[in-house]
KETORGU-909740 format. One line per 8 residues: number of its first residue (from 1); their letters; for each residue x, y, z of C-alpha. Coordinates in Angstrom, 3 decimals, decimal comma. Layout:
# KETORGU-909740
NUM) a) X Y Z ~ ...
This chain:
# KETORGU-909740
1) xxxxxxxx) -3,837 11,007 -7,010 ~ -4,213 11,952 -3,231 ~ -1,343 9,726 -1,231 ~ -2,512 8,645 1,554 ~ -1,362 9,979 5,205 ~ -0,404 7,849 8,214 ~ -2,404 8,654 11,351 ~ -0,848 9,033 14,606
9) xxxxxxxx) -3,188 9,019 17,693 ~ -2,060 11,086 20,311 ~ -3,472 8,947 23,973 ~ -2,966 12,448 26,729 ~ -5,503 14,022 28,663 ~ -3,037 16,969 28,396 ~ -3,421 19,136 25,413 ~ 0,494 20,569 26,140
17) xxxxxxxx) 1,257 16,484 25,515 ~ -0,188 16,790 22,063 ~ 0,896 20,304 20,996 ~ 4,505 19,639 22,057 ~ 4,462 16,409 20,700 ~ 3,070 17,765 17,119 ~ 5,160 20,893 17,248 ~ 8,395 18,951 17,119
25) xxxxxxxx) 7,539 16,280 14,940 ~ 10,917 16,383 12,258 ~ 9,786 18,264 8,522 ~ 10,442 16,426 5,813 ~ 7,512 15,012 3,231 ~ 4,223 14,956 4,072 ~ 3,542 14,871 8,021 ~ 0,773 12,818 9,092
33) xxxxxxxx) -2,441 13,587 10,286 ~ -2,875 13,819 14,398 ~ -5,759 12,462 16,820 ~ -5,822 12,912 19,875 ~ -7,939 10,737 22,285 ~ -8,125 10,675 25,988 ~ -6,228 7,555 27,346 ~ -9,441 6,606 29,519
41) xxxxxxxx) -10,520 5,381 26,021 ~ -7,427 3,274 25,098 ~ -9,622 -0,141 25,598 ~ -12,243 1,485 22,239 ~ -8,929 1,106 20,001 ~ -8,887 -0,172 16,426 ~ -5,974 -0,938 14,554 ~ -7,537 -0,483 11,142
49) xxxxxxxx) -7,697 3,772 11,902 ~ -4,099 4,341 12,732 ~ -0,251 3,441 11,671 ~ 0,939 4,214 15,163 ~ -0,302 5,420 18,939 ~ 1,926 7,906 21,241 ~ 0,448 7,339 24,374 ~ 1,239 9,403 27,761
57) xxxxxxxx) 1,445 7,230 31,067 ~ 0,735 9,543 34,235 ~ 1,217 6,729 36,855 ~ 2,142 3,035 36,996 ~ -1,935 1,734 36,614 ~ -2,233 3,765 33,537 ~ 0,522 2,661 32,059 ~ -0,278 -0,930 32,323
65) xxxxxxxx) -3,406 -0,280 30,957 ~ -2,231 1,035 27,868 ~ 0,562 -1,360 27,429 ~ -2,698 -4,210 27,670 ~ -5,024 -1,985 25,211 ~ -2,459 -1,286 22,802 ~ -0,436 -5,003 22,830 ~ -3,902 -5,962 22,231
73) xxxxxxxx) -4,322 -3,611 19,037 ~ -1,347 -4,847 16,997 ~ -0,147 -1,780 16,042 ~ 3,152 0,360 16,592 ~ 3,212 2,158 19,709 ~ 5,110 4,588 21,858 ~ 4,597 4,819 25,754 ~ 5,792 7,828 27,650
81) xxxxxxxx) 6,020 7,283 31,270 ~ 7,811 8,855 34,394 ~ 8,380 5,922 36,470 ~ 12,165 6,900 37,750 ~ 12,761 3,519 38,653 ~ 11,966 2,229 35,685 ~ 14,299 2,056 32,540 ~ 14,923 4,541 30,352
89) xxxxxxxx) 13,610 2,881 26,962 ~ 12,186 -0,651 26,719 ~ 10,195 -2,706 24,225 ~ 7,224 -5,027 24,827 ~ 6,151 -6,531 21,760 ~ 5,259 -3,548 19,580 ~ 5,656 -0,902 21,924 ~ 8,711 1,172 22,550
97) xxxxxxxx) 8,175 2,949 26,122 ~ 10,439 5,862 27,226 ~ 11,407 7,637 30,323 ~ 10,262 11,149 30,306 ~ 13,420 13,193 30,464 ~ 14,599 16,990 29,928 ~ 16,394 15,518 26,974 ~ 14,417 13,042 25,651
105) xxxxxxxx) 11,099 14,777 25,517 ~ 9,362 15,811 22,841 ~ 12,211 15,009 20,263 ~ 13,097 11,008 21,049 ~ 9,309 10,096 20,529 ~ 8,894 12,585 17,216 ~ 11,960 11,031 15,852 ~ 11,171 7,319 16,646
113) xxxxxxxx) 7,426 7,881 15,569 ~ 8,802 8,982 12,257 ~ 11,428 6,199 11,871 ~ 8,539 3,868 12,608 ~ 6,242 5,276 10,014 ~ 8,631 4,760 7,662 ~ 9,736 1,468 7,915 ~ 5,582 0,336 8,167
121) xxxxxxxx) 5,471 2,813 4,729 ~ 8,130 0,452 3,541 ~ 6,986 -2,122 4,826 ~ 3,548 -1,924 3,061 ~ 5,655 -1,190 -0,356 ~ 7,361 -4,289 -0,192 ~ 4,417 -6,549 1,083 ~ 2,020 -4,742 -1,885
129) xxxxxxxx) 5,193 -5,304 -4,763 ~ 5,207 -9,378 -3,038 ~ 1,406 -9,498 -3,677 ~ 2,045 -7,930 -7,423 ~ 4,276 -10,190 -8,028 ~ 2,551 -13,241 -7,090 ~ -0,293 -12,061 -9,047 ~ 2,219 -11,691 -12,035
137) xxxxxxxx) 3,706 -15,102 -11,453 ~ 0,306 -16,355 -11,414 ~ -1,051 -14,955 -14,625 ~ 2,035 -15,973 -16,248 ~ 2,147 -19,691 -15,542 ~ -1,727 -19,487 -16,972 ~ -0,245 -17,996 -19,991 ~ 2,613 -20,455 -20,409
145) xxxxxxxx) -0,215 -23,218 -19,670 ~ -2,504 -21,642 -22,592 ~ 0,287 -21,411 -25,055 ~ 1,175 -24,989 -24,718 ~ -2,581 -25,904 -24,951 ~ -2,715 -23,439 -27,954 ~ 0,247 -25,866 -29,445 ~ -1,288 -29,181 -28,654
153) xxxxxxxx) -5,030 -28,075 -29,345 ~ -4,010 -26,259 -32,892 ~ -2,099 -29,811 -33,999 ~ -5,255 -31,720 -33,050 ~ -7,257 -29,043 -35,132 ~ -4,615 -29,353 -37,969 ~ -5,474 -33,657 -37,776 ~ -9,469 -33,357 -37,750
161) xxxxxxxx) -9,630 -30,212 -40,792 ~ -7,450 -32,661 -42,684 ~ -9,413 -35,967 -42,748 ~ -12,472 -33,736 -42,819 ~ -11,440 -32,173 -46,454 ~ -10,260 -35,927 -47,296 ~ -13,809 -36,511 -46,535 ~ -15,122 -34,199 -48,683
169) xxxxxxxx) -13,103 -35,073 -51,507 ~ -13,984 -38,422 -51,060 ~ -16,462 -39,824 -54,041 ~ -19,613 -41,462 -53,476 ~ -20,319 -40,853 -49,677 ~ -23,602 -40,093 -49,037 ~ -24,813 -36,259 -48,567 ~ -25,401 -37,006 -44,983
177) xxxxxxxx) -22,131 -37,927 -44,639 ~ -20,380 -35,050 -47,057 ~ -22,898 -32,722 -44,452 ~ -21,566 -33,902 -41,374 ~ -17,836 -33,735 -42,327 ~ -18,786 -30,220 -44,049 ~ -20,021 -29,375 -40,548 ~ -16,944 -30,709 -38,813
185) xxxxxxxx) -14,684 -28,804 -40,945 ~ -16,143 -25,481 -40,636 ~ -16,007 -25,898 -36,810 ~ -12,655 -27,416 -36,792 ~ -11,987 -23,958 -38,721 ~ -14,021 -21,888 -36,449 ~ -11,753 -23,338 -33,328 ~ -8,682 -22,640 -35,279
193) xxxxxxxx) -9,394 -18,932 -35,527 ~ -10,023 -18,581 -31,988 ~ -6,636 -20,509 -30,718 ~ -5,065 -18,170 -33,424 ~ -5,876 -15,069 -31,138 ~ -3,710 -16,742 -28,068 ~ -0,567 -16,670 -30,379 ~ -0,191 -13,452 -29,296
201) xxxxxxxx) 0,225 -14,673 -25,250 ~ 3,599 -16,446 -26,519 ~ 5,203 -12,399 -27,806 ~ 3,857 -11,328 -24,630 ~ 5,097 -13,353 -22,154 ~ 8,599 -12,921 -24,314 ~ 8,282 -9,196 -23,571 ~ 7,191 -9,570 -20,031
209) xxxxxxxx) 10,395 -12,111 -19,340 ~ 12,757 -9,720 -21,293 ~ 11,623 -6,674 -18,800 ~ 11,699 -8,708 -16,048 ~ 15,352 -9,980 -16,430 ~ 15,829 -5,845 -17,026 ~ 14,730 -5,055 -13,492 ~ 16,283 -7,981 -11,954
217) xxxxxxxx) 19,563 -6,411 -13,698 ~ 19,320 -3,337 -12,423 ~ 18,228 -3,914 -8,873 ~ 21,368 -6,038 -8,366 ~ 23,192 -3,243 -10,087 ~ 21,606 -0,429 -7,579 ~ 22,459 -3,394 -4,398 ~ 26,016 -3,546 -5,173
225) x) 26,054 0,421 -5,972
């Protein structure tokens, strides 16, 4: 199965912006895949076609432009200006902006754009295992529910297919009467089988309890590791 790759979007008029940008990115696993869009078009943004923005601020009204488009996107960004009498690195909601500097530039963006994919990569793991395991909670608090009805339902089955053979065994009732219990005992039967098939939840949510108290163990074992 294909894994899927972040997207960066690379906001430069300057193609040297993007290659040196891209050229330094850090190796190690699978890099993502690079747009690049002129900044002019910051304001088309949506956050549902990229994981994080690296924008390029040539002067202080572009810059507050894309701090406005890109607060107003959501999504992880990084802002490199080179306002000298501005700070070196500050953060405004999502997005980190940095001082363009002989020493800073390409490699403090590449290595903070990484670190932030990442963490959202993690991020998204932990907030996908949550949703799992809500679902799992879920479906096993239905099963508990349906093994309890199976109990209650299957003595209430066990009552009716009794006085419906003491029916039948009783003498001189009429034959509508010896039909209708006939009737009520081969249903009561037919409801039997079917509550016999949930039986089976009970084992199961046994075995899904024992593996969960397996994974609890060794997650607190790999924590204290």
């Amino acid at each position: 199965m294909k894994l899927h790759r972040p997207t960066v979007l690379i906001l430069s008029s300057d193609p040297a912006f993007s290659r040196e940008l891209t050229e330094s990115w850090p190796e190690g696993g699978e890099a993502p895949e690079f747009v690049l869009l002129e900044e002019d078009l910051c304001r088309e943004l949506r956050r549902d076609t990229y994981e994080l923005a690296i924008a390029e601020a040539i002067n202080p009204e572009k810059r507050a432009n894309l701090r406005q488009a890109l607060a107003a996107a959501g999504k992880p960004a990084i802002v490199v200006h080179s306002d000298t009498d501005d700070d070196s690195f500050s953060i405004h909601g999502p997005i980190l902006e940095l001082r363009r500097g002989l020493q800073s530039w390409p490699g403090m963006p590449a290595l903070l754009g990484r670190e932030i994919l990442r963490r959202a990569h993690a991020d998204s793991r932990a907030s996908e295992s949550d949703r799992l395991h809500a679902a799992a909670n879920a479906e096993a608090t239905l099963g508990r529910y349906m093994v309890e009805m199976y109990h209650t339902v299957n003595n209430a089955l066990t009552s009716v297919l009794g006085n419906a053979e003491l029916l039948l065994l009783e003498p001189g009732l009429p034959a509508t009467v010896l039909a209708q219990a006939d009737t009520i005992r081969n249903m009561a039967l037919r409801l039997h089988e079917v509550f016999q098939r949930f039986s089976s939840i009970e084992k199961e949510l046994s075995v899904v309890a024992r593996e969960s108290g397996k994974s609890a163990l060794a997650r607190a074992a790999s924590s204290e590791s």
